[in-house]
mmCIF file as gemmi writes it, N, C-alpha and C atoms, coordinates in Angstrom:
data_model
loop_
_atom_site.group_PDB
_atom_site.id
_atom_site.type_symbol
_atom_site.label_atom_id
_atom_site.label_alt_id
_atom_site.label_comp_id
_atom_site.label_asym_id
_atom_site.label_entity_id
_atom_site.label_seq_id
_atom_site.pdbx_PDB_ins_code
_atom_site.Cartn_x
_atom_site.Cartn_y
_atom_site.Cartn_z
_atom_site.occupancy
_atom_site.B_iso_or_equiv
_atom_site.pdbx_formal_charge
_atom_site.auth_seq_id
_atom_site.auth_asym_id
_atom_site.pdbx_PDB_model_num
ATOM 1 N N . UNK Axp A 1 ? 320.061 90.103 -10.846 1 0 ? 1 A 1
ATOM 2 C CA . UNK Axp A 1 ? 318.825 89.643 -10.236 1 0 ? 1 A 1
ATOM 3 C C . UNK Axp A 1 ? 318.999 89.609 -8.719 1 0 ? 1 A 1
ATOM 4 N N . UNK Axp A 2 ? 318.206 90.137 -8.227 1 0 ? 2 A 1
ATOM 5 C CA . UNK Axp A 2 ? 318.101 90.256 -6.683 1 0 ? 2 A 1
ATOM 6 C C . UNK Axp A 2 ? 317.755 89.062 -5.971 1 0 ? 2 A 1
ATOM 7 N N . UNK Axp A 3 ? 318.162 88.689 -4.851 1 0 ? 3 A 1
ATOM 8 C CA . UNK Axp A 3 ? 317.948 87.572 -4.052 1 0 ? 3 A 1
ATOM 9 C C . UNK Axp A 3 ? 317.418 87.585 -2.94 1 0 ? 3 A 1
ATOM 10 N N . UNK Axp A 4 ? 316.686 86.596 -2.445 1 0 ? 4 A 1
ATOM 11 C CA . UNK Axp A 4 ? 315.973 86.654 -1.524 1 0 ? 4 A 1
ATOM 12 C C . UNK Axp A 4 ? 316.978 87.159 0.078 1 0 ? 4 A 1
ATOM 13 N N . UNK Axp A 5 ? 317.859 86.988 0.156 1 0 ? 5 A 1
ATOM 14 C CA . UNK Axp A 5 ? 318.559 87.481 1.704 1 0 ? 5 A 1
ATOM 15 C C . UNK Axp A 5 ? 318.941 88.909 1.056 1 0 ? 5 A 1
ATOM 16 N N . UNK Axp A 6 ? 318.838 89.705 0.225 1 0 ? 6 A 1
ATOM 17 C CA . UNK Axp A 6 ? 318.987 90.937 -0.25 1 0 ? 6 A 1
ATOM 18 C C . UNK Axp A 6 ? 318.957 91.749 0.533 1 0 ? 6 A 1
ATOM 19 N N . UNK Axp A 7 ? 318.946 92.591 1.16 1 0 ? 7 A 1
ATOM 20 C CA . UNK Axp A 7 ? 318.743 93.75 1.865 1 0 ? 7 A 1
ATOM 21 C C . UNK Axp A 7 ? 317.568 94.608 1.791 1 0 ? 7 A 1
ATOM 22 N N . UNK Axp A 8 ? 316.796 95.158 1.613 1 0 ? 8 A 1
ATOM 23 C CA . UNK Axp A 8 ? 315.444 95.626 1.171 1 0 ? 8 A 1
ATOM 24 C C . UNK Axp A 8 ? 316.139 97.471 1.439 1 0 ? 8 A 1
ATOM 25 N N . UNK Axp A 9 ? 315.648 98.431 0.496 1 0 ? 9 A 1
ATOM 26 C CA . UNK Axp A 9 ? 316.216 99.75 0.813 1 0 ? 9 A 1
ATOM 27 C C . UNK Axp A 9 ? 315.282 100.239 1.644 1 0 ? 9 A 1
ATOM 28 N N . UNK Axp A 10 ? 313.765 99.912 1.851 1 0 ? 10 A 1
ATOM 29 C CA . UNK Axp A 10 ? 313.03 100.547 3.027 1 0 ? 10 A 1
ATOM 30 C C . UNK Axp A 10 ? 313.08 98.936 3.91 1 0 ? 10 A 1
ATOM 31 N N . UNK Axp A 11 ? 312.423 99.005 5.236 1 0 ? 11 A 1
ATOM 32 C CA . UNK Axp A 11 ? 312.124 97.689 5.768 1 0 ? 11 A 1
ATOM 33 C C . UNK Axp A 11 ? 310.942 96.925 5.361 1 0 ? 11 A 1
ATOM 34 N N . UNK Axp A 12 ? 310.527 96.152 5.39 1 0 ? 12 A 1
ATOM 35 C CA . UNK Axp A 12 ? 309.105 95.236 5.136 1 0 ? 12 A 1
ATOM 36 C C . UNK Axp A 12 ? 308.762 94.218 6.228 1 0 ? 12 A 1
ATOM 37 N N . UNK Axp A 13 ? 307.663 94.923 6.422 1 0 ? 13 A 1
ATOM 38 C CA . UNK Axp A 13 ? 306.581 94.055 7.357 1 0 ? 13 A 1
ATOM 39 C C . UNK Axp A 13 ? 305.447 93.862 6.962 1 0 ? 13 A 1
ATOM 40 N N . UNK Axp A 14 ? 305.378 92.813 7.1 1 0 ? 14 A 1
ATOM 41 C CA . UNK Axp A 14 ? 303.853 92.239 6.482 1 0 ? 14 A 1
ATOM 42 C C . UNK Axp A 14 ? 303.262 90.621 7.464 1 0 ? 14 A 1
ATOM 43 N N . UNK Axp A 15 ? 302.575 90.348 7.235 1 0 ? 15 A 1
ATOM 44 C CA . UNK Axp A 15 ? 302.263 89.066 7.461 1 0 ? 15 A 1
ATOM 45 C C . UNK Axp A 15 ? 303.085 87.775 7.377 1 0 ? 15 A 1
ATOM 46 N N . UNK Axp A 16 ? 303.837 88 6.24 1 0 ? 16 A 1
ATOM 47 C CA . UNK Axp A 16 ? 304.421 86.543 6.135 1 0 ? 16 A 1
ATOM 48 C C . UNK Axp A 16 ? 306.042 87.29 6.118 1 0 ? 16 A 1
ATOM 49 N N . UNK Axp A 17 ? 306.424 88.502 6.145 1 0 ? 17 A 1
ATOM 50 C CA . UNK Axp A 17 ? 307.891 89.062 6.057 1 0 ? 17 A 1
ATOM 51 C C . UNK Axp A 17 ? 308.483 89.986 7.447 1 0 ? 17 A 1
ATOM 52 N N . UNK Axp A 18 ? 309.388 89.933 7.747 1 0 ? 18 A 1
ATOM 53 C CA . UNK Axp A 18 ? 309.693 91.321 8.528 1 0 ? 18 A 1
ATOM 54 C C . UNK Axp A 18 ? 311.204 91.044 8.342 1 0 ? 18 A 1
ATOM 55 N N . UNK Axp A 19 ? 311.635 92.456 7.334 1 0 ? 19 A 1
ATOM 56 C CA . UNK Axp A 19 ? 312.949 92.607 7.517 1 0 ? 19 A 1
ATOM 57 C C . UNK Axp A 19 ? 313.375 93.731 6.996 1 0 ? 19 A 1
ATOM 58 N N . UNK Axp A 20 ? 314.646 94.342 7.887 1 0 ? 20 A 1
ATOM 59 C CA . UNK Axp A 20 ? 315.037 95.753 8.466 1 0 ? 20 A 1
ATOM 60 C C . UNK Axp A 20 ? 315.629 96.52 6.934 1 0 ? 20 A 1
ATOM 61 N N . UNK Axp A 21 ? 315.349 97.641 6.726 1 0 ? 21 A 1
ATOM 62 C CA . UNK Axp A 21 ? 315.885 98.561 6.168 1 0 ? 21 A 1
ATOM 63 C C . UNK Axp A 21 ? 317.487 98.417 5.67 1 0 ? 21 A 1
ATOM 64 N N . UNK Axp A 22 ? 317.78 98.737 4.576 1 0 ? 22 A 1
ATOM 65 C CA . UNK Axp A 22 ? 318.591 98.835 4.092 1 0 ? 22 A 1
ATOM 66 C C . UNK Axp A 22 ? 319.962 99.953 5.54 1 0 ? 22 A 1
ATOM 67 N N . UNK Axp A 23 ? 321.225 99.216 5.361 1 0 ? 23 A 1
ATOM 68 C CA . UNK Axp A 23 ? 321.621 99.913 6.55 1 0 ? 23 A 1
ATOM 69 C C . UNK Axp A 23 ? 320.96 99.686 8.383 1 0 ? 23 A 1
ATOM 70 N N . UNK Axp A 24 ? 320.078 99.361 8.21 1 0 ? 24 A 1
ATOM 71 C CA . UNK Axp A 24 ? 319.649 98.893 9.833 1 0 ? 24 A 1
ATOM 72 C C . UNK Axp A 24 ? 320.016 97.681 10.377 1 0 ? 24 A 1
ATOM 73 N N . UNK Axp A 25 ? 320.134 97.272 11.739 1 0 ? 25 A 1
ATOM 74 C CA . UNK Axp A 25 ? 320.058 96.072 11.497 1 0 ? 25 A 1
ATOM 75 C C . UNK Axp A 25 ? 318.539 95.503 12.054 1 0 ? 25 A 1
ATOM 76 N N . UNK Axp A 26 ? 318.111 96.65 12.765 1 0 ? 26 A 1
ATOM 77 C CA . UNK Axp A 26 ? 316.672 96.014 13.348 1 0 ? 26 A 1
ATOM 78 C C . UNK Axp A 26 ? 315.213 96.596 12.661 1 0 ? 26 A 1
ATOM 79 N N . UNK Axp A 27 ? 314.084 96.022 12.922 1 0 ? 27 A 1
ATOM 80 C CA . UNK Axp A 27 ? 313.293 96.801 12.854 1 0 ? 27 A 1
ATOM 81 C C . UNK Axp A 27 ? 312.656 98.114 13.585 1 0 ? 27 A 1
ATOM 82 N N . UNK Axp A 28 ? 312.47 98.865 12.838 1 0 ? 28 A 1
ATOM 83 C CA . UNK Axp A 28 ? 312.418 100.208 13.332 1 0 ? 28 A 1
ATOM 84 C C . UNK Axp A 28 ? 310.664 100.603 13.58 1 0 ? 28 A 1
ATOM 85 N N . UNK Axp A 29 ? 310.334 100.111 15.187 1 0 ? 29 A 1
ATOM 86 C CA . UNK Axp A 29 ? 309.233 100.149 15.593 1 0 ? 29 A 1
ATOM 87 C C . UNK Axp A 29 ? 308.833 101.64 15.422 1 0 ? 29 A 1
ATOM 88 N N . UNK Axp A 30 ? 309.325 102.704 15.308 1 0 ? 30 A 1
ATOM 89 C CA . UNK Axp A 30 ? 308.536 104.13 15.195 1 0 ? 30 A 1
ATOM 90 C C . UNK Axp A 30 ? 307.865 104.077 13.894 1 0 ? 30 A 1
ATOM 91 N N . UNK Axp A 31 ? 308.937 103.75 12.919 1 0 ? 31 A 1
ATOM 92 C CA . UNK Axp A 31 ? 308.647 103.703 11.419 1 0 ? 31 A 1
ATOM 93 C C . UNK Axp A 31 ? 307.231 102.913 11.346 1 0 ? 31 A 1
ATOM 94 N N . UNK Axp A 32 ? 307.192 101.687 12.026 1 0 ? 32 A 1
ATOM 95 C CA . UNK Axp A 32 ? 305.836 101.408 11.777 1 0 ? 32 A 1
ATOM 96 C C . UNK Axp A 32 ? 304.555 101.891 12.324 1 0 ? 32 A 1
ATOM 97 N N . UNK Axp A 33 ? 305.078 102.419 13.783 1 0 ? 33 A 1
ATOM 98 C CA . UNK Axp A 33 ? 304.043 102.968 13.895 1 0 ? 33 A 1
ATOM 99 C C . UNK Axp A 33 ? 303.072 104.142 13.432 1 0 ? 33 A 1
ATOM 100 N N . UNK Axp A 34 ? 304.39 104.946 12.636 1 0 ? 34 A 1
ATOM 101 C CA . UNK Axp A 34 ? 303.781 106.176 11.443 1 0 ? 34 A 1
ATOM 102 C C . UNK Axp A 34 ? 303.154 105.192 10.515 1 0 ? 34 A 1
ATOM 103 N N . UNK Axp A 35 ? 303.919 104.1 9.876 1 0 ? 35 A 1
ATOM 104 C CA . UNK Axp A 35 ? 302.61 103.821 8.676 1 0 ? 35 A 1
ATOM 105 C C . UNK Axp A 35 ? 301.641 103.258 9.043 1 0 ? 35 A 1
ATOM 106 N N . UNK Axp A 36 ? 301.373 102.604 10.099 1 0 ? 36 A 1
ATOM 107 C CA . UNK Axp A 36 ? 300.181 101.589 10.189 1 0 ? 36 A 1
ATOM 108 C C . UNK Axp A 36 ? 299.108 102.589 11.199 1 0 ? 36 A 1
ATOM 109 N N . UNK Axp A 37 ? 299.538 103.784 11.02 1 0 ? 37 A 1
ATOM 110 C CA . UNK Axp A 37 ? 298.749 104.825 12.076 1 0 ? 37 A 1
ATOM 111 C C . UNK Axp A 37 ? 298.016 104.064 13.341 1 0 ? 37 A 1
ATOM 112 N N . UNK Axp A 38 ? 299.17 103.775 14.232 1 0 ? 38 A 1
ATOM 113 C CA . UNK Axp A 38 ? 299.143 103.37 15.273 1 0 ? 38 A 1
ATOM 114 C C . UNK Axp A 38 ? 299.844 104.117 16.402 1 0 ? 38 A 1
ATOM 115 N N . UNK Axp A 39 ? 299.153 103.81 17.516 1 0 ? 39 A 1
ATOM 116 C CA . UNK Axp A 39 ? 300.035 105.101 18.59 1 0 ? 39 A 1
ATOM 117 C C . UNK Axp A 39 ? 300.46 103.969 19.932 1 0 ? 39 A 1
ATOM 118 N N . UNK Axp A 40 ? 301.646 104.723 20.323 1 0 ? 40 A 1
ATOM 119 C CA . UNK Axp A 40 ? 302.268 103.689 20.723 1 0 ? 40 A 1
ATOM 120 C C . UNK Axp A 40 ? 301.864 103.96 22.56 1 0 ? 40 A 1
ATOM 121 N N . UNK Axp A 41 ? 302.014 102.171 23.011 1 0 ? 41 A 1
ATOM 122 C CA . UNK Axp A 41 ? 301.283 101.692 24.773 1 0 ? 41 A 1
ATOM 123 C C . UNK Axp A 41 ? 302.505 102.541 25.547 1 0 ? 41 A 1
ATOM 124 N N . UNK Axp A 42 ? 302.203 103.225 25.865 1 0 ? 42 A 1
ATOM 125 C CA . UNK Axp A 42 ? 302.814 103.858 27.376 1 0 ? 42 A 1
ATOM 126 C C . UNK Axp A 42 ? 302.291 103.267 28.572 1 0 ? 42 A 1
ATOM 127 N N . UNK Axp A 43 ? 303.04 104.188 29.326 1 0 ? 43 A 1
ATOM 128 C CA . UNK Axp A 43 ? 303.028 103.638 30.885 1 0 ? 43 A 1
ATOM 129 C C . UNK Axp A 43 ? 301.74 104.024 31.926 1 0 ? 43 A 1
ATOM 130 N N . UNK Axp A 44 ? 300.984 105.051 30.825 1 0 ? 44 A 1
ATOM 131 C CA . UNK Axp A 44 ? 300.137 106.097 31.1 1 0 ? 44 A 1
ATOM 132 C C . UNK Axp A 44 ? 298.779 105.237 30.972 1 0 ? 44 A 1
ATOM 133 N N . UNK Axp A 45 ? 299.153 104.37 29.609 1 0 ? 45 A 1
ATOM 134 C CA . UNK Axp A 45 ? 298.054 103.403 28.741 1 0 ? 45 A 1
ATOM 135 C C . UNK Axp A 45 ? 297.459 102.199 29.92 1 0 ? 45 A 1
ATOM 136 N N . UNK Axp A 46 ? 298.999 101.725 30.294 1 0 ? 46 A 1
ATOM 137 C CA . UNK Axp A 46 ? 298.888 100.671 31.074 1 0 ? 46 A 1
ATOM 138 C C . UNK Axp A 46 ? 298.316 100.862 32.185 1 0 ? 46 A 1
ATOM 139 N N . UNK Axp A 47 ? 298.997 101.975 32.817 1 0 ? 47 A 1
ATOM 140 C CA . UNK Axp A 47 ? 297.652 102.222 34.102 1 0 ? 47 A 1
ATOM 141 C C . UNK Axp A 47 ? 296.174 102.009 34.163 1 0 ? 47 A 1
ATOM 142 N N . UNK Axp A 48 ? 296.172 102.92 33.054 1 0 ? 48 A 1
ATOM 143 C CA . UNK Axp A 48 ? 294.861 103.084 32.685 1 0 ? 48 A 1
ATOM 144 C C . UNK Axp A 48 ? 293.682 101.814 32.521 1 0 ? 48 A 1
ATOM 145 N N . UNK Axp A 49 ? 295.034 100.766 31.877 1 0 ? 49 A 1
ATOM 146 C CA . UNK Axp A 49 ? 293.903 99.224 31.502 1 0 ? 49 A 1
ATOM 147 C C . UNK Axp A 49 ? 293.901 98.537 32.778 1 0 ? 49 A 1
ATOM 148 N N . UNK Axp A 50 ? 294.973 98.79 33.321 1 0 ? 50 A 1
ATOM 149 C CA . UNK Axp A 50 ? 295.209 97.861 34.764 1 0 ? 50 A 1
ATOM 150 C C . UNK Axp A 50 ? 294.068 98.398 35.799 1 0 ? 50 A 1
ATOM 151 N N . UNK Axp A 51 ? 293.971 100.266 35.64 1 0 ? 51 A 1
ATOM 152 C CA . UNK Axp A 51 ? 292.82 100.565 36.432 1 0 ? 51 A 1
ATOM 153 C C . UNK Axp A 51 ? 291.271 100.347 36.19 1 0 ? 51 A 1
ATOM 154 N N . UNK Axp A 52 ? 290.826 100.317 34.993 1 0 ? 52 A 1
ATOM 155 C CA . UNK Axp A 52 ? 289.699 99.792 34.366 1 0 ? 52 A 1
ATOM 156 C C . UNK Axp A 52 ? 289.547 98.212 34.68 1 0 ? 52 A 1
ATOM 157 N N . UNK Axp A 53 ? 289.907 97.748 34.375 1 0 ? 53 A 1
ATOM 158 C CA . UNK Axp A 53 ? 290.125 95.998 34.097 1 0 ? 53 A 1
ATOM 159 C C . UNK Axp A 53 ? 290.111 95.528 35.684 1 0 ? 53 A 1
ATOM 160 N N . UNK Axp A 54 ? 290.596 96.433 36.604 1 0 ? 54 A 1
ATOM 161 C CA . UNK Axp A 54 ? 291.123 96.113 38.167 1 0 ? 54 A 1
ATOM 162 C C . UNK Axp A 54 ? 291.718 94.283 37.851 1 0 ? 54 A 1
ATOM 163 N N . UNK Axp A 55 ? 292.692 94.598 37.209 1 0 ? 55 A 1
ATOM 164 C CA . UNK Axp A 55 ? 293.889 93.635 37.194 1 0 ? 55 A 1
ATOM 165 C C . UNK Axp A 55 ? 295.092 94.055 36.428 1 0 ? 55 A 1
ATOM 166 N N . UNK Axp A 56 ? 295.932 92.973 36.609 1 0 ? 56 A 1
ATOM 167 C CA . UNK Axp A 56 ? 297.449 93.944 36.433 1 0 ? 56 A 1
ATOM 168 C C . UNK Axp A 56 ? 297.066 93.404 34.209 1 0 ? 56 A 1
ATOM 169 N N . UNK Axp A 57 ? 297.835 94.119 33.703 1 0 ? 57 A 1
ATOM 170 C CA . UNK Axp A 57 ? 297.689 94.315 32.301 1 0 ? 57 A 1
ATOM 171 C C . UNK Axp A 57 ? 298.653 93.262 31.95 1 0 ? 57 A 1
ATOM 172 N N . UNK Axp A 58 ? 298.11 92.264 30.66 1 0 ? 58 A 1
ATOM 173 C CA . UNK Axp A 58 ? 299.182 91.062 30.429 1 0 ? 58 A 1
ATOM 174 C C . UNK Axp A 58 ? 300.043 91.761 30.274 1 0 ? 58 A 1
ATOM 175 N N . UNK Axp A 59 ? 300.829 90.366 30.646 1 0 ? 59 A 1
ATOM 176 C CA . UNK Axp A 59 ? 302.581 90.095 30.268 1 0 ? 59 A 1
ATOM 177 C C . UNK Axp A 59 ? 303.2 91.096 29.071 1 0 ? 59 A 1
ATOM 178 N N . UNK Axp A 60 ? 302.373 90.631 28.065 1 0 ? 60 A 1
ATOM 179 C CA . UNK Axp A 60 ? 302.918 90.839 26.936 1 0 ? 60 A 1
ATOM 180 C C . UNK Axp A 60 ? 303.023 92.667 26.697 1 0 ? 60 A 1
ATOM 181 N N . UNK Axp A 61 ? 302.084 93.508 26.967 1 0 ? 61 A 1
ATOM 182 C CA . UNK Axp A 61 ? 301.684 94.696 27.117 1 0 ? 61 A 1
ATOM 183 C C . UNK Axp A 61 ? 303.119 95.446 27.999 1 0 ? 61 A 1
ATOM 184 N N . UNK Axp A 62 ? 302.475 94.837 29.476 1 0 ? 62 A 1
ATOM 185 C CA . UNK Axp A 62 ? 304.606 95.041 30.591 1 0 ? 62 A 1
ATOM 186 C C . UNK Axp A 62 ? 305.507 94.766 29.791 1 0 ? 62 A 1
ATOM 187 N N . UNK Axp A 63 ? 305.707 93.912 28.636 1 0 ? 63 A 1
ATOM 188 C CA . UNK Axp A 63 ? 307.473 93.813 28.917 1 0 ? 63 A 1
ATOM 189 C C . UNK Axp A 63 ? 307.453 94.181 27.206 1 0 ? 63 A 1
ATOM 190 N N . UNK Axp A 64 ? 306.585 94.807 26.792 1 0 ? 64 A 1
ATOM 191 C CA . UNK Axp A 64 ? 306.476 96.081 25.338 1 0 ? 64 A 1
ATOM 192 C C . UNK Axp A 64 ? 306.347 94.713 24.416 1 0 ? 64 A 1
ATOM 193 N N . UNK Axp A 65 ? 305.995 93.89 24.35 1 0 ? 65 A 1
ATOM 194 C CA . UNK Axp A 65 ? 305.802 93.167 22.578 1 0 ? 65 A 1
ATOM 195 C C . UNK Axp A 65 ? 304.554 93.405 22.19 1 0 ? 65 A 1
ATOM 196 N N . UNK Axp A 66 ? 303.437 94.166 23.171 1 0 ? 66 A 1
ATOM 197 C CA . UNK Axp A 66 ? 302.663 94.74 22.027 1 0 ? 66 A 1
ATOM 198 C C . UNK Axp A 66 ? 303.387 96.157 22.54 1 0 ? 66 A 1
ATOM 199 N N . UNK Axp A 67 ? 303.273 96.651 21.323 1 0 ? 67 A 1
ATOM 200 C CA . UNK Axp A 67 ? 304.138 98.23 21.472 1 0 ? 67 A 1
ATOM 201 C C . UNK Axp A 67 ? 303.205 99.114 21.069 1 0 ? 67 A 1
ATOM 202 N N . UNK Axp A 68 ? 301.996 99.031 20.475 1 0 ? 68 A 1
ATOM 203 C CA . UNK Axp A 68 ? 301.094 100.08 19.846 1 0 ? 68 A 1
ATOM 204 C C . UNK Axp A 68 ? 300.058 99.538 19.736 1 0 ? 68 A 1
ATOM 205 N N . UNK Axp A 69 ? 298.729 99.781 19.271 1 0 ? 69 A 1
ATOM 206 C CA . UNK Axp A 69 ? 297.358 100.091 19.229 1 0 ? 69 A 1
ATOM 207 C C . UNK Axp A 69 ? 296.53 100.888 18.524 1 0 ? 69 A 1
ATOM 208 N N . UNK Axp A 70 ? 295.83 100.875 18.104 1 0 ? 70 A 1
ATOM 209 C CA . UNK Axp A 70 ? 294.987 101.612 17.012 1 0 ? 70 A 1
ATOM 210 C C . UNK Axp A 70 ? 293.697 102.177 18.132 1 0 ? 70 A 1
């Protein structure tokens, strides 16, 4: 019987879970961004909101914890 600190053979993210792939130790932000068909904030993105918005783009956006966007 499998246990909850188990290892998972793909990773799982969800709402109430996030944990890395069998063999990984982190989560593997590309991987999600293929499944959740999301494309990921560049530097290109950020300009872009900072130039629209005429203000600098949150915190969170600069230092990548949002990493993607639909």
């Amino acid at each position: 019987m499998a246990t909850e600190s188990a290892q998972p053979k793909e990773q799982i993210v969800d709402p109430w879970t996030a944990k890395a792939g069998e063999g990984e130790k982190k989560i593997n932000y590309d991987k999600l961004i293929v499944q959740f068909g999301s494309e990921r904030i560049d530097e290109s993105l950020l300009q872009r909101i900072e130039t629209l918005s005429k203000k600098p783009a949150h915190h969170f956006l600069r230092r990548g914890i949002f990493f993607s966007h639909r």
